[in-house]
C-alpha positions as CSV (number, residue, x, y, z in Angstrom):
1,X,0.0,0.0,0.0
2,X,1.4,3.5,-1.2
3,X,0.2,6.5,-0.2
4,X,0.5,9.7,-2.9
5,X,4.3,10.3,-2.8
6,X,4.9,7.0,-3.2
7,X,5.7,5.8,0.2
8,X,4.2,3.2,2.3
9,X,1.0,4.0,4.3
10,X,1.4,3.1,8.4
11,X,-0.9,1.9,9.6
12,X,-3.8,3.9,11.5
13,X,-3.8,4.9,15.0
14,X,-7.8,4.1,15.0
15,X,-6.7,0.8,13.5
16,X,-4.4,0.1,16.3
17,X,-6.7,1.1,19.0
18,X,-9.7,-1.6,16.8
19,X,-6.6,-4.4,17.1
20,X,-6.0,-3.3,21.3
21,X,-10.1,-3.6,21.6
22,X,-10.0,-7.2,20.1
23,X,-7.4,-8.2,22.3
24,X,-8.3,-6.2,25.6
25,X,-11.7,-8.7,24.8
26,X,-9.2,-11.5,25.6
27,X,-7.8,-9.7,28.7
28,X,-8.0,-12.8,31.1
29,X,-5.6,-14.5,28.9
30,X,-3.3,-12.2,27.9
31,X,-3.0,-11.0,31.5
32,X,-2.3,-14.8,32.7
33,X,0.2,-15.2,30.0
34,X,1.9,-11.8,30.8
35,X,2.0,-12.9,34.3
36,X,4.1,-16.2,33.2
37,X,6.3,-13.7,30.9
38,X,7.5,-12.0,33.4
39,X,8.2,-15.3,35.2
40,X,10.4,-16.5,32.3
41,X,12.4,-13.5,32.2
42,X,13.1,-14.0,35.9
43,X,14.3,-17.1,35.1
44,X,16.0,-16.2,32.3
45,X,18.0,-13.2,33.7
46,X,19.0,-15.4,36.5
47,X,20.5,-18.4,34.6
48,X,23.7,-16.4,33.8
49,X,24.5,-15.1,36.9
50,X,24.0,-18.8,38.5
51,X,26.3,-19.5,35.9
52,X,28.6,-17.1,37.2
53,X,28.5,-18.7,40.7
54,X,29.0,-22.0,39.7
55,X,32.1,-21.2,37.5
56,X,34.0,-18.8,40.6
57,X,32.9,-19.8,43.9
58,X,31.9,-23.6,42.9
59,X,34.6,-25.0,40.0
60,X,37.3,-22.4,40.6
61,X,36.9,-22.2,44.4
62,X,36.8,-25.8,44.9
63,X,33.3,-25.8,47.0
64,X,31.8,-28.9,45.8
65,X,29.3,-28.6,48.2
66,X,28.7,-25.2,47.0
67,X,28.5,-26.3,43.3
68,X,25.8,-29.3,44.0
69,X,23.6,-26.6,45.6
70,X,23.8,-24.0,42.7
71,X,23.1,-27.1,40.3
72,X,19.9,-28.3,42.3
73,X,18.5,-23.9,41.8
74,X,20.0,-24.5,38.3
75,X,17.6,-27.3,37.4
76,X,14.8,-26.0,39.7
77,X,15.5,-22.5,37.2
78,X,15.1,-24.8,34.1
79,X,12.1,-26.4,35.4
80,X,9.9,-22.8,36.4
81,X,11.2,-21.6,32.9
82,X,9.9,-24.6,31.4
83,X,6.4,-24.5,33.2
84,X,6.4,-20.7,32.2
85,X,6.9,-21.2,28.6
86,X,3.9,-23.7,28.4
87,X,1.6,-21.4,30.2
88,X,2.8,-18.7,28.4
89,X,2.6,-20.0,25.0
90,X,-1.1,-21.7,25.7
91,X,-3.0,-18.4,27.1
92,X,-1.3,-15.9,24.0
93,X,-1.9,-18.8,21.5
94,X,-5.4,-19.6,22.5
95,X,-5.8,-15.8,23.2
96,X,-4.8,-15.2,19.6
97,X,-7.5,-17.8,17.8
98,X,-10.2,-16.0,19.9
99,X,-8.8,-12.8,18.7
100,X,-8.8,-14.1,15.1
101,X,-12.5,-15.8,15.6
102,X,-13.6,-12.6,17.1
103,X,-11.7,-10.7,13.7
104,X,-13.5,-13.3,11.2
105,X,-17.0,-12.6,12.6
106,X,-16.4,-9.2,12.8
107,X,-15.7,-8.5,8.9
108,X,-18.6,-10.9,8.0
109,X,-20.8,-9.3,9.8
110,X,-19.6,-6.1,8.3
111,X,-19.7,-7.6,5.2
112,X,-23.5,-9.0,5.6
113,X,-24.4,-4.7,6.1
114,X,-23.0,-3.4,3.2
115,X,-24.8,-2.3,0.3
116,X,-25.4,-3.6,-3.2
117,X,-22.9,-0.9,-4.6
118,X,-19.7,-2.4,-2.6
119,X,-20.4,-5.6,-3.7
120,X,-21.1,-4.6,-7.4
121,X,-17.3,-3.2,-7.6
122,X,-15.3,-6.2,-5.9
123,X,-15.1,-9.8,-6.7
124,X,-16.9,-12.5,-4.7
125,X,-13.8,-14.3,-4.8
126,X,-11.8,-12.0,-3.8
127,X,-13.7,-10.6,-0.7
128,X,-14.1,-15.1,0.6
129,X,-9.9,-14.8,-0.6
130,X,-9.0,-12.2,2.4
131,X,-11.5,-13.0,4.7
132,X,-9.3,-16.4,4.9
133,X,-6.2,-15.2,4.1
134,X,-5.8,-12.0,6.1
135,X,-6.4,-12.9,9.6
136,X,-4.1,-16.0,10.2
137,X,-1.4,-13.1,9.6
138,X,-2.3,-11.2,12.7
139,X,-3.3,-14.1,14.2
140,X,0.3,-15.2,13.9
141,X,1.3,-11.4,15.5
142,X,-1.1,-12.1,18.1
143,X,-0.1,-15.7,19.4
144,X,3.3,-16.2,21.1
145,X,5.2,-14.0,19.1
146,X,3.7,-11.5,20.9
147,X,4.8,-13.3,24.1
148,X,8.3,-14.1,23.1
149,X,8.6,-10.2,22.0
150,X,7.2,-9.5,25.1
151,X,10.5,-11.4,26.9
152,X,12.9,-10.5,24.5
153,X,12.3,-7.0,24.4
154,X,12.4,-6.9,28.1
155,X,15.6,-9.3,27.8
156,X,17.3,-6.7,25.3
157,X,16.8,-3.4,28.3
158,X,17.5,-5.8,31.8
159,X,20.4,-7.8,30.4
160,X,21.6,-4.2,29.0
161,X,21.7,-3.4,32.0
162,X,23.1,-6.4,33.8
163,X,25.7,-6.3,31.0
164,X,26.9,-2.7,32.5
165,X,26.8,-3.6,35.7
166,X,29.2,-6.6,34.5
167,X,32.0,-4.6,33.0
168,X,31.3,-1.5,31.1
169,X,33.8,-1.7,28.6
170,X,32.4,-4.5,26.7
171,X,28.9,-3.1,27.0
172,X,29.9,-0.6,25.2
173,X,31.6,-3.1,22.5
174,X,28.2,-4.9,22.4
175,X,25.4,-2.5,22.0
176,X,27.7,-1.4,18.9
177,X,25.3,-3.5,17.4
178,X,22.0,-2.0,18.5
179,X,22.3,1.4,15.0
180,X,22.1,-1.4,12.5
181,X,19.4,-3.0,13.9
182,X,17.5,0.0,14.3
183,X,17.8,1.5,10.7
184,X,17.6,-2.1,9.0
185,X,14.2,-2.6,11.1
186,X,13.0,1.5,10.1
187,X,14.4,0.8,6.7
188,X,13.5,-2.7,5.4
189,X,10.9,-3.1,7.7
190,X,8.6,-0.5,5.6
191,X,8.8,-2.2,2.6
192,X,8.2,-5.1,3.8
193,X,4.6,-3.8,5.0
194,X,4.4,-2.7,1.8
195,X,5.2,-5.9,-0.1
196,X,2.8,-7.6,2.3
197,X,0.0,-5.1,1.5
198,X,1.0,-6.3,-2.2
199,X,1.0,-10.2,-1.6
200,X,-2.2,-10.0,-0.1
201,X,-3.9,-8.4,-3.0
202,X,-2.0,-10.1,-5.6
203,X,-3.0,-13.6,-3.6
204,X,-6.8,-12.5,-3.8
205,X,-6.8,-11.5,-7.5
206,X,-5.6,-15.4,-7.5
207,X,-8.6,-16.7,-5.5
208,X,-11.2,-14.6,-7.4
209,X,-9.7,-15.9,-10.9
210,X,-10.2,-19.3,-8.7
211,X,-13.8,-19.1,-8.1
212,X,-14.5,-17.1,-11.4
213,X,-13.4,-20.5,-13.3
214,X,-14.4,-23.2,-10.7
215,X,-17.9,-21.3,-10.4
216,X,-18.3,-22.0,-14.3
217,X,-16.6,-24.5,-14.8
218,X,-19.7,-25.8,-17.1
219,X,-18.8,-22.9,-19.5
220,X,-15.4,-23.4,-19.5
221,X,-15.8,-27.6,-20.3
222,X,-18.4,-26.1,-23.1
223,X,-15.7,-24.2,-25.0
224,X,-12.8,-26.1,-24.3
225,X,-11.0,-23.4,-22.5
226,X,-9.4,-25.6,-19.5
227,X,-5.8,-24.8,-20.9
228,X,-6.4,-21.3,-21.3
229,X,-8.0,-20.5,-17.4
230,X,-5.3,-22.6,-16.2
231,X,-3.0,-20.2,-17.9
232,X,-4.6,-17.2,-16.5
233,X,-4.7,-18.5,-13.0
234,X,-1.1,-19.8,-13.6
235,X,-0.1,-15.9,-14.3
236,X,-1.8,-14.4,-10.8
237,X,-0.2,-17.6,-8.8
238,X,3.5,-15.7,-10.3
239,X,2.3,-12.6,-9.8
240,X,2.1,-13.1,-6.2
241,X,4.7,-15.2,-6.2
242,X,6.7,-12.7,-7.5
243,X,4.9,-10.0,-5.2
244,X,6.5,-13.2,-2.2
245,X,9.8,-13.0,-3.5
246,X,10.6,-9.5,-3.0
247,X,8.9,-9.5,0.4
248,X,11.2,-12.5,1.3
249,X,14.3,-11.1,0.2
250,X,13.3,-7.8,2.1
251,X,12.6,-9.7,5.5
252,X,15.9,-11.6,4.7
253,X,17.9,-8.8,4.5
254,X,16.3,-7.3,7.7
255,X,17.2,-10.4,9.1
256,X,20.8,-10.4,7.9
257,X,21.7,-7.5,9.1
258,X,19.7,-8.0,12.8
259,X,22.2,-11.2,12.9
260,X,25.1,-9.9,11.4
261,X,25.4,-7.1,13.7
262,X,24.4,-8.8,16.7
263,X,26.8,-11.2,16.8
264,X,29.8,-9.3,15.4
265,X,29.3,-7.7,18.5
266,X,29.0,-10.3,20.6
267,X,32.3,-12.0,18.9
268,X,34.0,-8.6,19.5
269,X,33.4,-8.8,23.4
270,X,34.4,-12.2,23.6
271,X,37.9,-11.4,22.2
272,X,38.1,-7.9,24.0
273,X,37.1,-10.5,27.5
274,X,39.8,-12.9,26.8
275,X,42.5,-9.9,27.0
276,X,40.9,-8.6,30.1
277,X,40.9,-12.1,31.6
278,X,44.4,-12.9,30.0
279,X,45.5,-9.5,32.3
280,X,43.8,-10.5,35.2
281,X,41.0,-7.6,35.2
282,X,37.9,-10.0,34.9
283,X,36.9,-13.4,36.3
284,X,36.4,-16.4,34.1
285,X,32.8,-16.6,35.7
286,X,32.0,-13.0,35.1
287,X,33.2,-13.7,31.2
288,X,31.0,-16.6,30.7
289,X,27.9,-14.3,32.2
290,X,28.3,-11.0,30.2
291,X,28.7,-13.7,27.2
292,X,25.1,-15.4,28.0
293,X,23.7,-12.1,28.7
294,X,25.6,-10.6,25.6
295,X,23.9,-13.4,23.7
296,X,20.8,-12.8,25.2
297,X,20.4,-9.0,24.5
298,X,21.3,-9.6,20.7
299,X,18.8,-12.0,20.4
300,X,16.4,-10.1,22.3
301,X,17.2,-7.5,20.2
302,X,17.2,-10.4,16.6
303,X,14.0,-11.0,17.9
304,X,12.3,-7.7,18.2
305,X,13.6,-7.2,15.0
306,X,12.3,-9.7,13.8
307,X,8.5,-9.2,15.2
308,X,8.7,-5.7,14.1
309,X,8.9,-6.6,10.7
310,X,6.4,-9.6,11.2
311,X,4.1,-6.8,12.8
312,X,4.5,-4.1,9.4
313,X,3.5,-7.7,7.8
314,X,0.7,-8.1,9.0
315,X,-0.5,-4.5,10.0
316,X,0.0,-4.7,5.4
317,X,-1.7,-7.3,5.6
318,X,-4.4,-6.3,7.1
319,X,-5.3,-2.8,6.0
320,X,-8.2,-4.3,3.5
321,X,-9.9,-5.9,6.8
322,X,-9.8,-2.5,8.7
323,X,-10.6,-0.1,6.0
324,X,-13.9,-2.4,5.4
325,X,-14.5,-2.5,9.6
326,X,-14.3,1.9,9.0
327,X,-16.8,1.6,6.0
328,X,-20.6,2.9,6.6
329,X,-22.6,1.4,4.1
330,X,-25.1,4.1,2.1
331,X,-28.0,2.0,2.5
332,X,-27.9,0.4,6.1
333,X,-29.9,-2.5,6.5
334,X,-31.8,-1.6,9.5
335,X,-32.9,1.8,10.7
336,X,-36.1,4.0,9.9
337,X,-39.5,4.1,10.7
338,X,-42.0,0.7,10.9
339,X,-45.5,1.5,10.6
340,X,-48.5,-0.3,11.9
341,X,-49.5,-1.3,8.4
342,X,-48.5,-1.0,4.8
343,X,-50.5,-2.2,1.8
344,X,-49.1,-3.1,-0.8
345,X,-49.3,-0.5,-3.7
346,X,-46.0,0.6,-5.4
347,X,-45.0,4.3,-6.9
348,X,-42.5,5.4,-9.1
349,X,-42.1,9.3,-8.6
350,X,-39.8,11.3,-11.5
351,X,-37.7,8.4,-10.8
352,X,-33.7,8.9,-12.5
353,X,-31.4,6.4,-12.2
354,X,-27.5,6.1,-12.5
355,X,-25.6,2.9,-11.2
356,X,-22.7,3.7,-9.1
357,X,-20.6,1.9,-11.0
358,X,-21.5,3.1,-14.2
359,X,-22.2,6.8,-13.5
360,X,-22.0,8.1,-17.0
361,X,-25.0,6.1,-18.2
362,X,-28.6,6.8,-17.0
363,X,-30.0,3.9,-16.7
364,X,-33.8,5.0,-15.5
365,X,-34.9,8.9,-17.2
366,X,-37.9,10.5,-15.4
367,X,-40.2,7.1,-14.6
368,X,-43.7,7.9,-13.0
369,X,-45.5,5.0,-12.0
370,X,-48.1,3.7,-10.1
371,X,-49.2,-0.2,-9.0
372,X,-52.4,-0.7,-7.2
373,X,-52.9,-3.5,-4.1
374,X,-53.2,-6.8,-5.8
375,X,-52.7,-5.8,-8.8
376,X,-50.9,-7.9,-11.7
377,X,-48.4,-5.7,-13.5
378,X,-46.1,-7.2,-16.6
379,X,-42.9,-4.6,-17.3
380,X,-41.4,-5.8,-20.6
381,X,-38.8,-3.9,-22.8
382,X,-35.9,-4.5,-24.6
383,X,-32.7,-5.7,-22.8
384,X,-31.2,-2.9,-20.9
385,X,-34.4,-1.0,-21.1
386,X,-34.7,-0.8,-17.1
387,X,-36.9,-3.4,-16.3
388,X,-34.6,-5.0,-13.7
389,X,-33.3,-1.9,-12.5
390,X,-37.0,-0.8,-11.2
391,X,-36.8,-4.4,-8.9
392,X,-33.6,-3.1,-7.3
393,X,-35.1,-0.1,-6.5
394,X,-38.1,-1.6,-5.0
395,X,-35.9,-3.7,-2.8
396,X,-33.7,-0.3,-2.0
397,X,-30.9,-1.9,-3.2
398,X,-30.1,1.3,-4.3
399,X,-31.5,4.7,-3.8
400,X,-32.4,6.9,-7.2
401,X,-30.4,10.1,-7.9
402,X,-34.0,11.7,-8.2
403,X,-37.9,11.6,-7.3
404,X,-38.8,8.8,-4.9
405,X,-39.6,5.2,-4.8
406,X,-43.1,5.1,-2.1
407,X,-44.1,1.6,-0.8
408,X,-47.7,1.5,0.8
409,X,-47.6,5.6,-0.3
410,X,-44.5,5.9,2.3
411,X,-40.9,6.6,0.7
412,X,-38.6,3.6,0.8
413,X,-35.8,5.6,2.3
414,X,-38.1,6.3,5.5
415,X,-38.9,3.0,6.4
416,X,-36.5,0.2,8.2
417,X,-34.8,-1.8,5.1
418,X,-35.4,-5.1,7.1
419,X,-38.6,-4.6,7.9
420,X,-40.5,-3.5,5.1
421,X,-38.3,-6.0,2.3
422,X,-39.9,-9.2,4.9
423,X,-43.1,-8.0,2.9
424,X,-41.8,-8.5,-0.2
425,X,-40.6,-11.7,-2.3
426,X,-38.6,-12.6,-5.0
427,X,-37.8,-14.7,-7.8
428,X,-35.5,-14.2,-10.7
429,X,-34.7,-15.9,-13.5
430,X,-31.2,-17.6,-12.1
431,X,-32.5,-18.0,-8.4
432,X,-30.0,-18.2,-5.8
433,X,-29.8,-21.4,-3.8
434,X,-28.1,-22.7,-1.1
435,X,-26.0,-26.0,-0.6
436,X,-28.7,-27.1,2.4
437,X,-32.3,-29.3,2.2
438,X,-34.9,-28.9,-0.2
439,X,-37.0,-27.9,3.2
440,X,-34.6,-25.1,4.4
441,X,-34.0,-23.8,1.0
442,X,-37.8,-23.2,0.9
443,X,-38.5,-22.0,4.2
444,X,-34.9,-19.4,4.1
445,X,-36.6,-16.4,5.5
446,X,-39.4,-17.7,7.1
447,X,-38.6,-18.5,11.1
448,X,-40.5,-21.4,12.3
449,X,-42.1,-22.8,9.6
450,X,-43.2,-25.8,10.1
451,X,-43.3,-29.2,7.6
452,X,-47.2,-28.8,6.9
453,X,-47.0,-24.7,5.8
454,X,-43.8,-26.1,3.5
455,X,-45.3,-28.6,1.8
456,X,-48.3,-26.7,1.1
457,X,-46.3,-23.8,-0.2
458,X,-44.3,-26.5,-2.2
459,X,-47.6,-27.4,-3.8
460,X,-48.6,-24.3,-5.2
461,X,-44.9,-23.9,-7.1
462,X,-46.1,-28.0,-8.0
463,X,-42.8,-28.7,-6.3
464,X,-44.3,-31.3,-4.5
465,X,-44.8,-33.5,-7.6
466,X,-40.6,-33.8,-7.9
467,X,-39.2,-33.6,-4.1
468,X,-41.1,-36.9,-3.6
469,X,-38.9,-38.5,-6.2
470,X,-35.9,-37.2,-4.3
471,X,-34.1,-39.9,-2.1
472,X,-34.8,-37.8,0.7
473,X,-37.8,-35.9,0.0
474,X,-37.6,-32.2,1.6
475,X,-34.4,-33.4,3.6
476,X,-32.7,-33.7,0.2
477,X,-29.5,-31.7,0.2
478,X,-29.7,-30.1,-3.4
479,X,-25.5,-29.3,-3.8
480,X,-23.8,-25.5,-4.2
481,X,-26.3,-23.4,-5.5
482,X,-28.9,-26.1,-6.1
483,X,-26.4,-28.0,-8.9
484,X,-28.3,-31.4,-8.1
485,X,-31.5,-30.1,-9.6
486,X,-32.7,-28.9,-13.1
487,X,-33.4,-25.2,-13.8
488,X,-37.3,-26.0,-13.8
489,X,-36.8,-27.3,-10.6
490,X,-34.8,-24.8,-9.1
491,X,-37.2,-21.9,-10.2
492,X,-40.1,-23.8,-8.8
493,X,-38.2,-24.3,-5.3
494,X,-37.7,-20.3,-5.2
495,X,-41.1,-19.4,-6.2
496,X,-42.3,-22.2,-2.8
497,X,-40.1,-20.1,-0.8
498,X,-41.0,-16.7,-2.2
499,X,-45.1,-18.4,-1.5
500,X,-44.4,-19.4,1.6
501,X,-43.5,-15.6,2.6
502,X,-47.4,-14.8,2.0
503,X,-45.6,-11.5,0.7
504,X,-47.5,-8.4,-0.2
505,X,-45.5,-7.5,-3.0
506,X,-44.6,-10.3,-5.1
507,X,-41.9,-9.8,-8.1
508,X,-41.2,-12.3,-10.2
509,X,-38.2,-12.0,-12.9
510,X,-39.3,-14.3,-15.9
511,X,-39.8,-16.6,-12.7
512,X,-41.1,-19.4,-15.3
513,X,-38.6,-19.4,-17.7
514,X,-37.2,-22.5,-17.4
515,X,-40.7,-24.4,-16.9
516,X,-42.6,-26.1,-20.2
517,X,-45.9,-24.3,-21.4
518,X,-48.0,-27.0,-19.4
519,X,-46.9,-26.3,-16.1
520,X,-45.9,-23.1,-16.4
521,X,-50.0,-22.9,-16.9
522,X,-50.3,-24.5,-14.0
523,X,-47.3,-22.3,-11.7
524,X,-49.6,-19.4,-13.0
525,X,-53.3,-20.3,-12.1
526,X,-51.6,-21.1,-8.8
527,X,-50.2,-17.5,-8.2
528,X,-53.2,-16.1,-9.4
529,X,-55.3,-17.8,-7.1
530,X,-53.3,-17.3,-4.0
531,X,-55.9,-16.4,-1.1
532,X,-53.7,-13.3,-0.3
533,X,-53.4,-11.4,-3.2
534,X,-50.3,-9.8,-3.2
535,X,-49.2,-6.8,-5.5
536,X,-47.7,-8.9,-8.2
537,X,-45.2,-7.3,-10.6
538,X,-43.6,-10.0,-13.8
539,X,-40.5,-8.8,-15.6
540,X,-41.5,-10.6,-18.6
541,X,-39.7,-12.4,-21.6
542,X,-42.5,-14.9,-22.9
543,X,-45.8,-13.7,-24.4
544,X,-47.4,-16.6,-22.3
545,X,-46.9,-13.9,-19.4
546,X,-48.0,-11.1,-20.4
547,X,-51.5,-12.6,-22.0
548,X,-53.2,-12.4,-18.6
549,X,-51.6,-9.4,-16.7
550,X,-54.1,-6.4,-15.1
551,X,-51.7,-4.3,-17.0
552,X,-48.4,-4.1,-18.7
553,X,-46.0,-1.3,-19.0
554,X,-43.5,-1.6,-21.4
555,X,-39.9,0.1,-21.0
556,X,-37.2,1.7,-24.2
557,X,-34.4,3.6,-22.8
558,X,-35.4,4.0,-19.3
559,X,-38.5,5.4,-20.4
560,X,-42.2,4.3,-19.9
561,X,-43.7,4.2,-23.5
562,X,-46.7,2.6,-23.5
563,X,-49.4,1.1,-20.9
564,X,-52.1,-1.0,-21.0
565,X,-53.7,-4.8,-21.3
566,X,-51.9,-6.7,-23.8
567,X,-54.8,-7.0,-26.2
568,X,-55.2,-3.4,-26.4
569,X,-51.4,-2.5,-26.9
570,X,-51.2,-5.4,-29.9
571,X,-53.6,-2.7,-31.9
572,X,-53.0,0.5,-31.0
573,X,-48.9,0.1,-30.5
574,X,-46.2,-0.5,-32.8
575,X,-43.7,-0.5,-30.6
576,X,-45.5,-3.2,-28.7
577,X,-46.2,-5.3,-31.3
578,X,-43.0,-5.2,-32.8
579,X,-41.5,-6.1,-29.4
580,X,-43.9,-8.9,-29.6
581,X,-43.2,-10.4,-32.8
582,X,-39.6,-10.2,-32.4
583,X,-38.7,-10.8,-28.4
584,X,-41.7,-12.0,-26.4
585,X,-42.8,-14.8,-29.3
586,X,-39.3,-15.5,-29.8
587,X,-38.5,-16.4,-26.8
């Protein structure tokens, strides 16, 4: 991630403080395993200067009694550092998969609020890509790296110190090593957030080439183009492979010059020590412990190195996942007024229309509209004409540039999106199923329906006649959006589920498409008989749906150009009856 001049972006403060809330949620653990980091380091600033006992007043003095006694707290020391470490690492490890749980149901559920306008400009593939991808990253941060920075950072000041108060002179020597580290971490460490940022997004493009070809796959088969996806998929696996490579070579480097520095420096004291033993102005003891705390500050030092750059990493990483938790959808799906009561009459009001993703075409011009209760309105028109557009606006899917969409005569944007879209049902051409039962698929969106009000609503769509012939019945699972079933069958399990609803508004896009003449007859009487009556309105292709309609209203350019019943419009429009003869027949 770049910002305008070129140079990486840091990471947010208000990011930071959203990473501190997740883990502050986990307090209880991180506290414990704190509590058993500071035990370690105990133990771990104390093992050199036991060392140091045992070498002068046990070996060199001659106190064997003395040196069995210093051995017994040596192994006690190894045993409490041992016990520490498995706390330590179980609280910030289990602490971190909360964290990251916490993380993944955060972003879906910000992802489940969003409006129709994010999702129209990203990939689906993508967006499933990071939400997988993204979080074991910080999740990684989180777990005991965090712990072991935690020690080492806190080994890196004390055994600083301890190394001063050993001799001075090689301190000095040592922490020669502690510039290098610093600009190789400020240095290298930025790009290799930035080359993170980059693998991230270059490992997404990847996954939504992946489930662009593996989602149609049945196209791909049809026109033989297996080599030439795998190609294409082959090219954004290099890309961010390539994208990989730099960031490995980066993080390399970092560590390089961490190591190279740290233990030159350590070598350097060694060899400076041996002269100051060699003229008798330090112990042999007091050598061996600067040496084990020498090595202990540079890799304290290696290692906090090293988390800093694993930290840029994943704060890279991770910007997609924060920017989307900062987002405020346009449309939120809850929020606005609920009245007692709405029937179920729809208006169209100067309606003009631009998608956001398309801003420089218009795709509805000045639409005024009305649609009584109950009744049965056909929109036809050619393709692009609008007729699917006026569906999304009903849903408030989107919100028009001008004029005003008014559901029971109150203005869409008014009411609560939840509430006033659970009086209205849908079913489209494609419908979208789900990889469950033939019973839940038809009762998704109904809470508590029970097997009697599913099979009846199953009848009426003459769903029934099929699901009995599944090997399971209604406790059939149907496969990833319905794949085990035929495209008359599918449309017939949406319209059940859009029946069961007992909606008052009632759309149906060419909901009959994939049905033969006989039973879509039969699918039709049904609807129109429903004991409910619900404002019905049919984007239609077939003339079979237009024949009995209250009314039909036919779109060109985002314009309404003629209304009427069907066998009115076939004499007194051309346009009408030319759309007839060459798109409604035809099809």
């Amino acid at each position: 991630m770049l910002n305008a001049h070129g140079a990486p972006r840091l990471l947010p403060t208000t990011h930071l403080r959203k990473i501190a809330g997740l883990v502050w949620a986990e307090r209880r653990l991180y506290l414990v395993g704190t509590f058993f980091v500071v035990v370690s380091i105990g133990t771990g600033l104390g093992y050199p200067q036991v060392v140091r006992l045992i070498i002068d007043q046990g070996v060199q003095a001659g106190h064997l009694h003395q040196l069995n006694q210093l051995a017994l707290i040596m192994v006690g020391i190894v045993l409490v550092e041992a016990v520490a470490t498995f706390v330590r690492d179980y609280c910030f490890n289990l602490g971190a998969e909360r964290v990251a749980a916490r993380l993944r149901r955060k972003v879906f559920d910000t992802l489940l609020v969003q409006d129709i306008e994010f999702f129209d400009s990203r990939d689906t593939g993508e967006i499933t890509t990071r939400l997988s991808a993204d979080v074991p990253l910080l999740q990684y941060v989180l777990g005991e790296e965090l712990g072991d920075a935690i020690r080492f950072s806190v080994f890196a000041l004390c055994g600083t110190g301890l190394l001063f108060y050993t001799s001075p002179q090689l301190t000095m020597l040592t922490l020669l090593a502690v510039p290098p580290i610093v600009i190789a971490t400020s240095m290298l460490g930025r790009r290799v957030k930035a080359l993170a940022a980059d693998v991230q997004q270059a490992q997404a493009d990847a996954g939504a080439a992946a489930s662009e070809i593996v989602s149609g796959i049945r196209t791909v088969r049809a026109f033989s183009q297996e080599a030439a996806e795998g190609a294409r998929y082959d090219r954004e696996v290099a890309r961010a492979l390539e994208f990989a490579r730099r960031k490995i070579v980066a993080a390399a480097e970092l560590g390089g010059v961490s190591f190279i520095a740290g233990e030159c420096a350590a070598l350097l004291a060694i060899w400076i020590g041996g002269s100051l033993i060699v003229t008798g102005r330090l112990t042999t003891g007091a050598l061996i412990s600067f040496i084990l705390y020498a090595l202990l500050v540079a890799r304290g030092f290696r290692n906090a190195s090293r988390f800093s750059a694993e930290s840029l990493r994943a704060a890279g990483a991770t910007q997609w996942i924060f920017e989307l938790l900062g987002r405020t959808a346009h449309i939120p799906p809850e929020g606005g007024e609920k009245p007692a009561d709405l029937d179920g009459s729809i208006v169209f009001d100067a309606i003009r229309f631009r998608y956001p993703t398309r801003p420089e075409v218009e795709a509805l011009k000045g639409i005024d509209l009305r649609i009584e209760p109950g009744e049965v309105v056909a929109v036809v028109g050619r393709s692009g004409a609008g007729k699917s557009t006026l569906l999304n606006l009903i849903l408030r899917f989107y919100d028009p540039n001008e004029g005003r969409v008014l559901v029971g005569g109150r203005d869409v944007r008014e009411l609560d999106p939840t509430w006033f879209r659970r009086d209205i049902a849908t079913v489209l051409q494609e419908p979208t199923l789900f990889s469950r039962s033939v019973a839940e698929n038809i009762s998704y969106g109904v809470r508590g329906a029970d097997d009697q009000q599913i099979a009846v609503a199953a009848g009426l769509a003459c769903a029934d006649e099929f699901i009995h012939r599944l090997p399971g019945g209604y406790a059939t699972p149907i496969g990833d959006r319905g794949v085990q079933l035929s495209g008359g069958q599918r449309q017939r399990l949406a319209i059940a589920r859009a029946v069961l609803r007992r909606p008052k508004i009632l759309v149906l896009d060419e909901a009959t498409s994939a049905l033969d003449a006989e039973l879509e007859s039969v699918v039709q009487e049904a609807l129109r008989a429903l004991d409910y009556r619900p404002t019905t309105l049919i984007i239609a292709h077939r003339l079979s749906t237009v024949t009995c309609v209250d009314r039909v209203i036919v779109l060109d350019g985002g314009r309404v150009v003629e209304a009427g019943r069907h066998d009115q419009l076939i004499h007194t429009s051309t346009f009408y009856r030319q759309l007839v003869q060459t798109q409604l027949v035809a099809q």
